[in-house]
C-alpha positions as CSV (number, residue, x, y, z in Angstrom):
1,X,12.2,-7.4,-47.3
2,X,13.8,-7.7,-43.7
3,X,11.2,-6.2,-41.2
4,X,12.1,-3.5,-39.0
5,X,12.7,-4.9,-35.6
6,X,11.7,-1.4,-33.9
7,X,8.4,-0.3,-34.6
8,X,8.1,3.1,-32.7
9,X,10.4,4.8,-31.4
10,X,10.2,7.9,-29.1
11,X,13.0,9.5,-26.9
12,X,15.1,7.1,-27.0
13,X,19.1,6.8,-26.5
14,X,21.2,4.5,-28.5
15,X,24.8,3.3,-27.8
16,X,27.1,1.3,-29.9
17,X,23.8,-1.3,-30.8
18,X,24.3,-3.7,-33.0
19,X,21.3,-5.2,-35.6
20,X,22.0,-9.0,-36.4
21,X,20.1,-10.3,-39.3
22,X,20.2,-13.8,-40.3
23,X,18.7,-15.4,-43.8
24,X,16.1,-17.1,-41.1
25,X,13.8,-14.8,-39.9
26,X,13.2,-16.9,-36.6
27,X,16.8,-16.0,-35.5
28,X,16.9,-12.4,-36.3
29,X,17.8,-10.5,-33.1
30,X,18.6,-6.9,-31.7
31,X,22.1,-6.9,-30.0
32,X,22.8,-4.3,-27.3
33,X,26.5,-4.5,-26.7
34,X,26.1,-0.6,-25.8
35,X,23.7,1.5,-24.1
36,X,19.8,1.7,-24.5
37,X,17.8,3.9,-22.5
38,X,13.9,4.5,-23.3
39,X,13.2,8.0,-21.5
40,X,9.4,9.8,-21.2
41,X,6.5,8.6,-22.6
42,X,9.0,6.0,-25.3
43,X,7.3,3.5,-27.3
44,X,9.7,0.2,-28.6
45,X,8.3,-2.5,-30.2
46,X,10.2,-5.7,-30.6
47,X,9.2,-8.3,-33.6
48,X,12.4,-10.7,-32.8
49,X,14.6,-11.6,-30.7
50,X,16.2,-9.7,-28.2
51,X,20.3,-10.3,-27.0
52,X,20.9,-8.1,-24.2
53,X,24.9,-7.9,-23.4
54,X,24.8,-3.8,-22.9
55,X,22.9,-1.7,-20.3
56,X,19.3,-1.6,-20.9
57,X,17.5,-0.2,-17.5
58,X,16.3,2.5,-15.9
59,X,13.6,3.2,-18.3
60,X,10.2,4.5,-18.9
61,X,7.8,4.2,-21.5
62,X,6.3,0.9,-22.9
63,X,8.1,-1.8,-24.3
64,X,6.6,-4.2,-26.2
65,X,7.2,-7.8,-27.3
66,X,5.0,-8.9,-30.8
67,X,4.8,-11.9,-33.1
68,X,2.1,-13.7,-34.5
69,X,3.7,-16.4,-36.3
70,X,7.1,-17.4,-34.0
71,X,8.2,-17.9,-30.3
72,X,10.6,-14.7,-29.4
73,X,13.6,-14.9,-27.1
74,X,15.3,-12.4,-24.2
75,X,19.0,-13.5,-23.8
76,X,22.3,-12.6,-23.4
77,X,24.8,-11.6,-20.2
78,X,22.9,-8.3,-18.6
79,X,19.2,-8.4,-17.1
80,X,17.2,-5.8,-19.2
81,X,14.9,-3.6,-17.2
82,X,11.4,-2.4,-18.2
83,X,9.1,0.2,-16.7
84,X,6.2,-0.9,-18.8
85,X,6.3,-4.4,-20.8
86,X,3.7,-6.0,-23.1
87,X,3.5,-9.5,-24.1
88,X,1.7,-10.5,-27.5
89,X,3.4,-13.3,-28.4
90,X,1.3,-16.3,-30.1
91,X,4.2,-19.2,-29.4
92,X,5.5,-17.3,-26.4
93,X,8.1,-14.8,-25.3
94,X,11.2,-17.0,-23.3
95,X,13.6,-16.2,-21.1
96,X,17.4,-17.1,-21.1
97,X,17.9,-14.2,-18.6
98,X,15.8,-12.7,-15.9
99,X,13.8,-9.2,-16.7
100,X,13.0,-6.7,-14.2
101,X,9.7,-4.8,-14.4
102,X,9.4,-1.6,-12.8
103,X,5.8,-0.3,-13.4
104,X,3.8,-2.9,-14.9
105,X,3.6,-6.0,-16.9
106,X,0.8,-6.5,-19.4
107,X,-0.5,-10.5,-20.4
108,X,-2.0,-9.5,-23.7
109,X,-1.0,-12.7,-25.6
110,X,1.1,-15.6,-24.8
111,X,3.2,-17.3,-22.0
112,X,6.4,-15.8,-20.4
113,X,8.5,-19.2,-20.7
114,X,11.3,-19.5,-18.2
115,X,12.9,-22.8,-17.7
116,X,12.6,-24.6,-14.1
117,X,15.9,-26.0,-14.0
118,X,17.3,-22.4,-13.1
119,X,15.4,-20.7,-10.7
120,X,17.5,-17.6,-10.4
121,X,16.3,-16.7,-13.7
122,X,12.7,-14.9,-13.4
123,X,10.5,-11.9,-14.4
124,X,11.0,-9.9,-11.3
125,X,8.4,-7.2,-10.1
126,X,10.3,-4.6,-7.8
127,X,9.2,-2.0,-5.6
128,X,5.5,-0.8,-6.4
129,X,5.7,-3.1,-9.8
130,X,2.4,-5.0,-10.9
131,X,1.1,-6.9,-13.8
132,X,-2.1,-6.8,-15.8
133,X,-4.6,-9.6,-17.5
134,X,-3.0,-13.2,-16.8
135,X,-5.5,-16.1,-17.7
136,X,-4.7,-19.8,-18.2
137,X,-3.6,-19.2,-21.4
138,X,-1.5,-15.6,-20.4
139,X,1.0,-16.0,-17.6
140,X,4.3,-16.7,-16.4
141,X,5.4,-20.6,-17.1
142,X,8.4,-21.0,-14.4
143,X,9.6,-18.5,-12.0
144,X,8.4,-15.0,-10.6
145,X,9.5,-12.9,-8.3
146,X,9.6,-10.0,-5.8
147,X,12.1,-7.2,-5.0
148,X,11.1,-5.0,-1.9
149,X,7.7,-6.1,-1.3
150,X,5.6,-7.1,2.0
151,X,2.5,-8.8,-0.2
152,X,2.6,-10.0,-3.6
153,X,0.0,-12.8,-5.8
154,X,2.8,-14.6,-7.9
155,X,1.2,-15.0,-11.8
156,X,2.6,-18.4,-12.7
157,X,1.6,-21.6,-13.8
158,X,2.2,-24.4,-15.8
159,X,1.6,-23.9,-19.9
160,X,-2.0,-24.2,-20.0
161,X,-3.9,-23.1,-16.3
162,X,-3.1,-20.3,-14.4
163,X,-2.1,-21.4,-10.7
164,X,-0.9,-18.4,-8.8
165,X,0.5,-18.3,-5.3
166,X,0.1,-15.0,-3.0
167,X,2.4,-13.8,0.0
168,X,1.1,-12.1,2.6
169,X,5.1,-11.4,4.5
170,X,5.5,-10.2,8.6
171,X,8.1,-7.8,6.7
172,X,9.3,-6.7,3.4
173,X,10.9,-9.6,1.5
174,X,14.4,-8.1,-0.4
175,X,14.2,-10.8,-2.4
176,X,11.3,-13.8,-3.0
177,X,10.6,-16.1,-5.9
178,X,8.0,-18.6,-6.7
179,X,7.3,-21.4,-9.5
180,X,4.2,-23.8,-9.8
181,X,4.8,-27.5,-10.8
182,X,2.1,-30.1,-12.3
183,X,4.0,-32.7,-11.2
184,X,4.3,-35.7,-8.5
185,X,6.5,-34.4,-6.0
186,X,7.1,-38.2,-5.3
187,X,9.2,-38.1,-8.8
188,X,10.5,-34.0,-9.4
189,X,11.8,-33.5,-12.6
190,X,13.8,-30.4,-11.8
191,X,15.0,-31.1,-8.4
192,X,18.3,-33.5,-7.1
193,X,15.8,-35.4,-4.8
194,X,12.4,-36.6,-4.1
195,X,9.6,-35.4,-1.6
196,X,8.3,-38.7,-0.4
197,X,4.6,-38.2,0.5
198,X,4.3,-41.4,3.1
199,X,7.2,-39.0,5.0
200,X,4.8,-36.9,7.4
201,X,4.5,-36.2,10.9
202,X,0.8,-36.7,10.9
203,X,0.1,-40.5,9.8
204,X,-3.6,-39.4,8.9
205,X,-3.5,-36.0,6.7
206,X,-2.5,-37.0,2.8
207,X,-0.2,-34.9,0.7
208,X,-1.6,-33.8,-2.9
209,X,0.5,-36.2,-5.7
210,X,-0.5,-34.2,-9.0
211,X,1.1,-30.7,-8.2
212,X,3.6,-28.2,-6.1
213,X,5.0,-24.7,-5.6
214,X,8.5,-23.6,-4.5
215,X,8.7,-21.0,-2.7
216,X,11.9,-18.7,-1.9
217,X,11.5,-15.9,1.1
218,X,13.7,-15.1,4.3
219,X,10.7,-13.5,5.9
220,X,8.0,-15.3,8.4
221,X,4.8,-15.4,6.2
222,X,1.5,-16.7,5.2
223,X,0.7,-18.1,1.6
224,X,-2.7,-18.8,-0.2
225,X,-2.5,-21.7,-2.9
226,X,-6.0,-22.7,-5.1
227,X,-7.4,-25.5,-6.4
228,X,-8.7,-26.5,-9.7
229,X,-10.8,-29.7,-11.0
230,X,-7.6,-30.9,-12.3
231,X,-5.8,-30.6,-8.4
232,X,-8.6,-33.6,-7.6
233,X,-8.7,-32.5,-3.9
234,X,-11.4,-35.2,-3.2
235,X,-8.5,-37.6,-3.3
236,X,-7.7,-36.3,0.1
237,X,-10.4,-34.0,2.0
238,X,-14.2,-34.9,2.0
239,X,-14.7,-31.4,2.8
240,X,-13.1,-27.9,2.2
241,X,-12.7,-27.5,5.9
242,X,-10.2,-29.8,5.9
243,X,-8.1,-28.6,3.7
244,X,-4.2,-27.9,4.3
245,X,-1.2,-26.2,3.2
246,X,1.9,-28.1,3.8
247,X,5.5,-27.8,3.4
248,X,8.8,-30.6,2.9
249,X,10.9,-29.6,5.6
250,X,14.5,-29.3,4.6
251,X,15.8,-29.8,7.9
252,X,13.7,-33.2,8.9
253,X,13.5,-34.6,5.4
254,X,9.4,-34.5,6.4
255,X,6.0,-32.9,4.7
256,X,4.5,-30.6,7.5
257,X,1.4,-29.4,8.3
258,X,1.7,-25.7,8.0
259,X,-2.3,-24.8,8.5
260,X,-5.5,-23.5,7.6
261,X,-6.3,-19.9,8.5
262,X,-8.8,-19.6,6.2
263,X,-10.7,-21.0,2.7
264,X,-12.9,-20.4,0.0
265,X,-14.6,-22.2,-2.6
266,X,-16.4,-25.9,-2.8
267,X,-14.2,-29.0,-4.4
268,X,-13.6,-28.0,-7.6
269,X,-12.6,-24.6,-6.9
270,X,-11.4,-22.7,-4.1
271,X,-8.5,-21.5,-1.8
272,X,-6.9,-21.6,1.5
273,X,-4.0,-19.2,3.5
274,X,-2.1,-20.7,5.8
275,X,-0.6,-20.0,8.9
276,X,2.7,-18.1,9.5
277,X,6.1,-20.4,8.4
278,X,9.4,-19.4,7.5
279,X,9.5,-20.4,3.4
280,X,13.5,-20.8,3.7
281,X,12.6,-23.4,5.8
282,X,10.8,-25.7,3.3
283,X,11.6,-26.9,-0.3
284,X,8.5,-27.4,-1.4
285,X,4.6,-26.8,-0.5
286,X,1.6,-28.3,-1.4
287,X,-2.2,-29.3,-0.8
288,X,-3.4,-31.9,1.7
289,X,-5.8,-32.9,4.1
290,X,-8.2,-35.4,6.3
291,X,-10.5,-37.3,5.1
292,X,-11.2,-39.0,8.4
293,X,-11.7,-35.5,10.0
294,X,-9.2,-34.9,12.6
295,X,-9.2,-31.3,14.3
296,X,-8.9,-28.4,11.9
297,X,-7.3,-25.7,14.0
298,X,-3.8,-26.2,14.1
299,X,-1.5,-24.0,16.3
300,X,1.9,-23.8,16.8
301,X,3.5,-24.0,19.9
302,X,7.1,-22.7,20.8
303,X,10.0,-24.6,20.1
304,X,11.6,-26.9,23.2
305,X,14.5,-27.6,24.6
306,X,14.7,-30.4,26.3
307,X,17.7,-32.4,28.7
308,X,16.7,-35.3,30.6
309,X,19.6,-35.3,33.2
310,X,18.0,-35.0,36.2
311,X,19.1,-31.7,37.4
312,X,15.6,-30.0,38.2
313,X,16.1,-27.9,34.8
314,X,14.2,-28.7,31.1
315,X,14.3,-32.7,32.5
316,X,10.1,-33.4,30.7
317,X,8.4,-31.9,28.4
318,X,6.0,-29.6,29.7
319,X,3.3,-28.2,27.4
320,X,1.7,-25.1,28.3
321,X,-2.1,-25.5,29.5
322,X,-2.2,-28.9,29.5
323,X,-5.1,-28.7,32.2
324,X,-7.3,-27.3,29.8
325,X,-7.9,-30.8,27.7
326,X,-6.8,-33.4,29.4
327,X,-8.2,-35.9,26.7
328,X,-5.4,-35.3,24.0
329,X,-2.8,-37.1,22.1
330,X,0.4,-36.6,22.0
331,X,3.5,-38.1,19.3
332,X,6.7,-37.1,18.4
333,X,8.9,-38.2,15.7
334,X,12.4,-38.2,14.7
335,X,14.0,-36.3,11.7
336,X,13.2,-39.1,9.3
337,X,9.2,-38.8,10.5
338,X,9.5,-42.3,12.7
339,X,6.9,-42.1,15.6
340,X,9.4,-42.5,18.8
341,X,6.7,-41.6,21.4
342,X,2.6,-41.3,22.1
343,X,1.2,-41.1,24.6
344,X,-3.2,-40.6,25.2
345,X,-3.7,-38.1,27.7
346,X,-0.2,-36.9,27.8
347,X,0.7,-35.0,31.2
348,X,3.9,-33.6,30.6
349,X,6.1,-36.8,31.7
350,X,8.2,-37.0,28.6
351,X,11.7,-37.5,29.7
352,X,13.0,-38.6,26.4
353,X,12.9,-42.1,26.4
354,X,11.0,-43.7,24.1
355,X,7.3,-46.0,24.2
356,X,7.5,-47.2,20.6
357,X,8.3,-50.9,19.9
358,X,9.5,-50.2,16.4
359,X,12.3,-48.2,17.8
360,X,15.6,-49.3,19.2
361,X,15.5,-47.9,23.0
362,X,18.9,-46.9,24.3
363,X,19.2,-46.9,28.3
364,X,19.8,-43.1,28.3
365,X,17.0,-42.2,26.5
366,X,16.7,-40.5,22.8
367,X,19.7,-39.8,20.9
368,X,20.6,-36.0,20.8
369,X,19.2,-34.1,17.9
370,X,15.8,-32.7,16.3
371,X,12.5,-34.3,17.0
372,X,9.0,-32.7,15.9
373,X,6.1,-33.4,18.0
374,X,1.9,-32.4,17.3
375,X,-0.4,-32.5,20.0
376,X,-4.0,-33.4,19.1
377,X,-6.2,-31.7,21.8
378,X,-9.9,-33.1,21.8
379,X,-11.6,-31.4,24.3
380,X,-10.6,-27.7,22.4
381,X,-11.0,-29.4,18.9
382,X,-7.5,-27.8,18.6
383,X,-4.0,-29.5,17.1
384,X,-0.7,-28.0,18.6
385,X,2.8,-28.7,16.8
386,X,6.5,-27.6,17.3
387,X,10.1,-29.0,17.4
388,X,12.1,-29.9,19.7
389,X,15.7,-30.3,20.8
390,X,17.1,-33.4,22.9
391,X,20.0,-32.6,24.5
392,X,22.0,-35.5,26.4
């Protein structure tokens, strides 16, 4: 006896759907080529698969997803939406296709499976969307995201532990997505390059090798990532203080410090925000730190423009307030994160022209392009870092 794929059903509309049954029960699917639209206080219960090539959105009511014995699937050519969703699915419920969610998302049983290789594909939360109950064992494994939302705790993470990553946005993101990885970002598995953790434009913080998120958002914000016993952060802080968020630049090729506003936790678990960065701007973030404690307040400075040609105008580069720690430390490295200049108790006489022996020096200075500086200030207990531009 073929069991009925719909369990409950409750104001609903239905539109040229099609019921495939196959002699295996594990490939028995529901195909909408049509219309199906869930209206009121609508209860659907789906016990196979699910091939969505019709319209299925602007519903209400609960929609659940339940099998005890087999893995179920969401696929076809249209994005189904939800207003309510529920997940109690032993082997997990996988996407070939995004799903939105307008109300909420419930983690009874089971993953959310979504493969990394395509990170356009997602469960997407939009507008005043949330989700309940994700545990290790209950979450999204892939990518999440956001539609229309300012703040926002992502609920992914790998098959077995929930890592989640929150957004605190300057603005309402139209569009953000997230995905953890337990993975050396030395060797990716889902992405056409590497993120080489020697690459850094501070020499003594150390870049996490066991895990990373990627982020997608257009809109200035801070993030909060946590740590587990398995993260092993003793491999690079001695001390929770120390702790960083940073980020592979996609314009320098280069992991960079991108803060510590604030933390939580001891070292085997525990969480820390960072500051205010532009996620567009970076593939990839991670954990890192000091464990040879060098200043914890990082701050970052203006961008600079800078054209050594004598004419009275932008010729040095001139930090602002300088006076206030004259014992400091300043270095600034090139695109590919070589040191080309440092200087102890800089004094804004940087006129492009390099101090490094490792570095060809040209007669007219620096070759035109990006360079990233940090400025280590001792007598605040204070790290400053920016970009800046070398024009010839």
């Amino acid at each position: 006896m073929i069991k009925l794929v719909i369990t409950t059903i409750k104001h609903i509309h239905f539109f040229c759907i099609l019921l495939l049954i196959s002699p295996l029960m594990a490939q028995n699917a529901v195909h909408n080529f049509g219309n199906i639209q869930m209206h009121d206080d609508a209860l659907v219960a789906f016990h196979i698969n699910l091939i969505n090539d019709g319209i299925f959105y602007a519903n209400l009511g609960l929609c659940g997803f339940y099998n005890t014995q087999n893995a179920l699937t969401i696929s076809g050519t249209s994005i189904p939406v939800f207003y309510d969703a529920e997940i109690m699915v032993d082997d997990g419920l996988y996407l070939d296709i995004g799903v939105g969610i307008r109300n909420n998302a419930n983690f009874v049983k089971g993953n959310v499976m979504i493969a990394r290789s395509n990170p356009l594909t997602y469960m997407n939360y939009a507008n005043d969307a949330f989700y309940t109950g994700p545990d290790d064992p209950n979450k999204i494994d892939g990518y999440a995201g956001i539609t229309n939302k300012e703040s926002f705790e992502f609920p992914i993470g790998d098959l077995n532990r929930l890592r989640p990553l929150g957004i605190q946005s300057m603005a309402i993101n139209p569009v953000a997505s997230a995905a953890y990885f337990f993975e050396d970002p030395n060797a990716p598995s889902t992405f056409p390059m590497v993120f080489d953790t020697s690459l850094k434009v501070d020499a003594d913080l150390t870049i996490s090798t066991r895990e990373f998120w990627q982020l997608t958002s257009t809109i200035p914000s801070q993030v909060t990532l946590s740590w587990d016993a398995m993260s092993q952060v003793s491999e690079f802080i001695d001390d929770i203080s120390e702790i960083r968020v940073m980020g592979w630049n996609k314009a320098l090729d280069i992991w960079i410090d991108l803060g510590n506003t604030s933390y939580t936790g001891d070292m085997n678990n525990g969480t820390v925000t960072s500051s205010d960065f532009l996620p567009v701007d970076y593939e990839i973030i991670t954990l890192g730190g000091n464990k040879d404690n060098t200043p914890a307040n990082v701050i970052n400075l203006g961008n600079y423009y800078l054209s050594p040609n004598s004419d009275g105008v932008n010729d040095t580069l001139i930090i602002e307030n300088l006076f206030l720690s004259p014992n400091n430390t300043l270095r600034i490295y090139n695109r590919y994160g070589v040191m080309v200049y440092e200087m102890e108790n800089y004094d804004n006489q940087f006129d492009g022209k390099s101090n490094v022996n490792m570095v060809i020096k040209q007669p007219d200075g620096l070759a035109a392009g990006i360079y990233f500086y940090t400025i280590q200030m001792q007598d605040l207990n204070e790290e400053h870092q920016g970009f800046m531009y070398i024009s010839n």
